[in-house]
N, C-alpha and C positions, 0 to 999 in steps of 0.2 A: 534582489531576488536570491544573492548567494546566501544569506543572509537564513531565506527561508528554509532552504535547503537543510542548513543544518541546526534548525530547530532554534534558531536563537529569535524567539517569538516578541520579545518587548523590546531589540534592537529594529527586528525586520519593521514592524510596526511603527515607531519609529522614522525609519526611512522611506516610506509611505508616505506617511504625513508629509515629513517636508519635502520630498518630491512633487506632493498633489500642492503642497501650497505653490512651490517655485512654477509650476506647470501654469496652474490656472488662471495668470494673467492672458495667455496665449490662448487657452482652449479648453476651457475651464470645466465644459461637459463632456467632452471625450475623454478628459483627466478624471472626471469623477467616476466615469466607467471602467478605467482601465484601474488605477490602483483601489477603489473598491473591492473589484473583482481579488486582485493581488494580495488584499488584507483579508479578505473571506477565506482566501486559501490559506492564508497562515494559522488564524482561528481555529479552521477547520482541523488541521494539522495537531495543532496544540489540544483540542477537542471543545474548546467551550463552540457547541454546535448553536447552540440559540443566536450568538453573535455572528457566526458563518453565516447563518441562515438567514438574518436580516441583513446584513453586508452582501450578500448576494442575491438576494431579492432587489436592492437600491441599484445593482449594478446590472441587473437585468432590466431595470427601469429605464436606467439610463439609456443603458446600448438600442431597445425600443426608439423609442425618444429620437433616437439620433439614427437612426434605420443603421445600425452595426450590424447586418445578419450574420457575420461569423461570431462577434464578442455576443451575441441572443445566445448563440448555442451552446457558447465554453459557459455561462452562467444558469444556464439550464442544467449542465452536467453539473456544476459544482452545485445546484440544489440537489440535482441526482446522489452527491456524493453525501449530501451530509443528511439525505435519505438513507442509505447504502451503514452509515455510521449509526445512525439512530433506528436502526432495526427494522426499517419499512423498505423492503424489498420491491414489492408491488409499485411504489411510487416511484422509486430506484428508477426501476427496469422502464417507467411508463418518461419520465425523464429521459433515459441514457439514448433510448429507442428517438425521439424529440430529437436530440442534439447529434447523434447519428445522421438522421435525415439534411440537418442543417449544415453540416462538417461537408457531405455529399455534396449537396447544393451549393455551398461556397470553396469548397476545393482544398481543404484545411487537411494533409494527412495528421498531424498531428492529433487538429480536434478529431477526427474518426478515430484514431488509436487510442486516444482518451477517452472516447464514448465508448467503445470496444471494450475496455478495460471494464468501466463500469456495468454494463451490460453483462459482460461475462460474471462479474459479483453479483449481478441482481438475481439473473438465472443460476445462479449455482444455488442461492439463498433459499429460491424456490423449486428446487429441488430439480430443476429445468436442464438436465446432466449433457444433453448432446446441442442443445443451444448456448447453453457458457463454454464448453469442448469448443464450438466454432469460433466464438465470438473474442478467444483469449489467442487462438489458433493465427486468426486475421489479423490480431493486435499484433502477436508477433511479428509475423509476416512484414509488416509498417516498418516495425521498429529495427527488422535485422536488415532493412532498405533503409534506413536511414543511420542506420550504425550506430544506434544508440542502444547499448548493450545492457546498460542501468536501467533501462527502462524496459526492454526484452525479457531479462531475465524474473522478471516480475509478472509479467505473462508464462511463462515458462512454471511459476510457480502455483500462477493462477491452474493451470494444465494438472498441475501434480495435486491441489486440492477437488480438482476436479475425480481425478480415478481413482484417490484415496476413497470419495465417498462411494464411486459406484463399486467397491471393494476391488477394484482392479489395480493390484499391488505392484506386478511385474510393470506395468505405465507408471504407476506411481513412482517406482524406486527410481526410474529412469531420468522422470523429469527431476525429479530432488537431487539426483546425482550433477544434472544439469546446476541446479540451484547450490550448491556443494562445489562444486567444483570451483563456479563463479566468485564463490564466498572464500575459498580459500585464497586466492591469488587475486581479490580484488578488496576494497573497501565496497561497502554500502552507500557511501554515500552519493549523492543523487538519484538514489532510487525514491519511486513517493510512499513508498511502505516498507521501509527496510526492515523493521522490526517482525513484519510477515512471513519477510523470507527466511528467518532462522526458523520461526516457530513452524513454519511447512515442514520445512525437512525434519525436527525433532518430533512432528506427528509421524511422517512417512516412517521413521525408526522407530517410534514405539509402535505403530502399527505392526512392523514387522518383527515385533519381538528382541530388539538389538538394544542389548545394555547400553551403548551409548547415547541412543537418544538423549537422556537427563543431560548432556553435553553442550547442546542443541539448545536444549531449553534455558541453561544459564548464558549462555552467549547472548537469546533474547529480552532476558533479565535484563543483564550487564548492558545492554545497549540503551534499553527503553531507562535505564539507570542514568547514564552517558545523558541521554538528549534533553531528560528532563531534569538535570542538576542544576540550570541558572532562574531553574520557575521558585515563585512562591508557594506559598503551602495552599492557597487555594487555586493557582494554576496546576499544580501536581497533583491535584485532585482529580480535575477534570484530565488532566492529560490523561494518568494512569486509567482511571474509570469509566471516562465517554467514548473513549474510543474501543469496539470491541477485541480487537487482536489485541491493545494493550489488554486489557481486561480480563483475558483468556490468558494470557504471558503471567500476569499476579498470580489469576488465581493459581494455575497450577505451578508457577515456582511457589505460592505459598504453601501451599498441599504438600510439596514436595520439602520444603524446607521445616514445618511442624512437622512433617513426619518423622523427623529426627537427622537429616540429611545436612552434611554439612555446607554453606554457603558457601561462593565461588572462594577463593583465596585473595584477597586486596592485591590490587594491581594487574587481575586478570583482564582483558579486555576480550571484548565478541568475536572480535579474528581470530584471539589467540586460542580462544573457547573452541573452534575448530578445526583446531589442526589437528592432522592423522587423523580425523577421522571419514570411515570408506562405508559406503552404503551395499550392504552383501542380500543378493538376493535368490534365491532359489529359481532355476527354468522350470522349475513343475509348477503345477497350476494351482498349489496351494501355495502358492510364495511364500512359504517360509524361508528363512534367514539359512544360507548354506552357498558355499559355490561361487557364486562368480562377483566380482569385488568392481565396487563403481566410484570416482572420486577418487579424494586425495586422503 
């Protein structure tokens, strides 16, 4: 699972396999549902969504099959997700909502703060501003009870994409601060969307008019650079491409880099892409950039 974590997609896969083969003399169909499920998240991750999406569809067969009602619902969320990826919000939300109810019923905080999560991207998608507000609010909440901060600050970021949209800058600067703050003094990794939480906060600063956002933005570069350097040229396709946050990270570092803008310097890395930098925000109600300094 470390494995997956940090994108190393045809090792993790890999060790799947011959986990599920060592397994299956013992228990061969509760092994096929569990690293099923494990290799659909990797997929998922890397972005070939077609293969996520049939890899967990098998492992939602399975965990049926074998009446798993907690492993039914973490594979209903991950069809949730790679809805959520492939731009179908509606089915997202109709999913996350599903695997919600199941997390409940089986007592999983986990799977609810996983459902939460995704629930909160369904609704935000659909424009749905005070039900993703809640639904990222409660993920939190899980997650700062379970002290896992990597996974907290991800909801925290979810929060700040949230009042960016409803133009609510002064919430927004605050959570990105939050997200900022985190990012300086911490690695990314174990978060499930690290690549997100740069491009958040270099939204929240170019909304606010702050010449350092572009800062922001090549750290997200430089990362989605990082995770996808040991793929093939057709895994790097999909990686960069099917996943939308990556997607959003090209295009606009390519926008920004044709436009004549010089590229990071060799050897820069995404942590280092953020240092000193403080997220300044105005107490008036037009939040312009002025005034009171957040971050590091």
């Amino acid at each position: 699972m470390l494995s997956v974590g940090r994108e190393r997609f045809a090792e993790a896969e890999r060790c799947f396999e011959e986990a599920l083969a060592l397994a299956r003399p013992h228990d061969a169909r509760v092994a096929d549902a569990v690293f099923l499920a494990a290799a659909g998240r990797s997929a998922c991750r890397q972005g070939d969504l077609q293969r996520a999406r049939r890899l967990a569809r098998r492992a939602l067969a399975a965990s049926r099959a074998l009446g798993r009602r907690a492993d039914e619902g973490e594979a209903l969320r991950d069809l949730g997700t790679v809805a959520h990826h492939g731009d179908d919000a509606g089915r997202a939300l109709q999913l996350g909502n599903v695997a919600l109810r199941i997390a409940a019923e089986t007592g999983r905080p986990r799977g609810r703060r996983d459902a939460l999560v995704l629930v909160g991207h369904a609704n935000a998608a659909l424009g749905q501003s005070a039900a993703a507000a809640e639904a990222f609010q409660e993920a939190r909440a899980l997650d700062r009870a379970a002290g896992a901060a990597h996974l907290e600050i991800e909801a925290v970021a979810g929060l700040a994409r949230v009042a960016l949209a409803q133009g609510d800058l002064l919430r927004a600067a605050a959570h990105a601060s939050e997200v900022l703050d985190f990012l300086s003094r911490e690695t990314a990794e174990g978060a499930e969307d690290p690549v997100g939480l740069y491009l958040t906060v270099a939204r929240v600063l170019e909304a606010l008019g702050d010449v350092r956002a572009p800062r922001l933005l090549d750290a997200a570069y430089l990362l989605l650079e990082e995770r996808g350097a040991d793929l093939d040229e057709a895994e790097r396709r999909d990686f960069f491409r099917q996943l939308p946050v990556h997607r959003a990270v090209v295009a606009a570092w390519t926008a920004r880099h044709c436009a004549g803008v010089d590229a990071p310097a060799a050897g820069v890395t995404a942590s280092g892409a953020t240092a000193n930098v403080a997220i300044r925000y105005s107490a008036t109600s037009n939040g312009k950039p002025a005034g009171q300094t957040l971050g590091h």
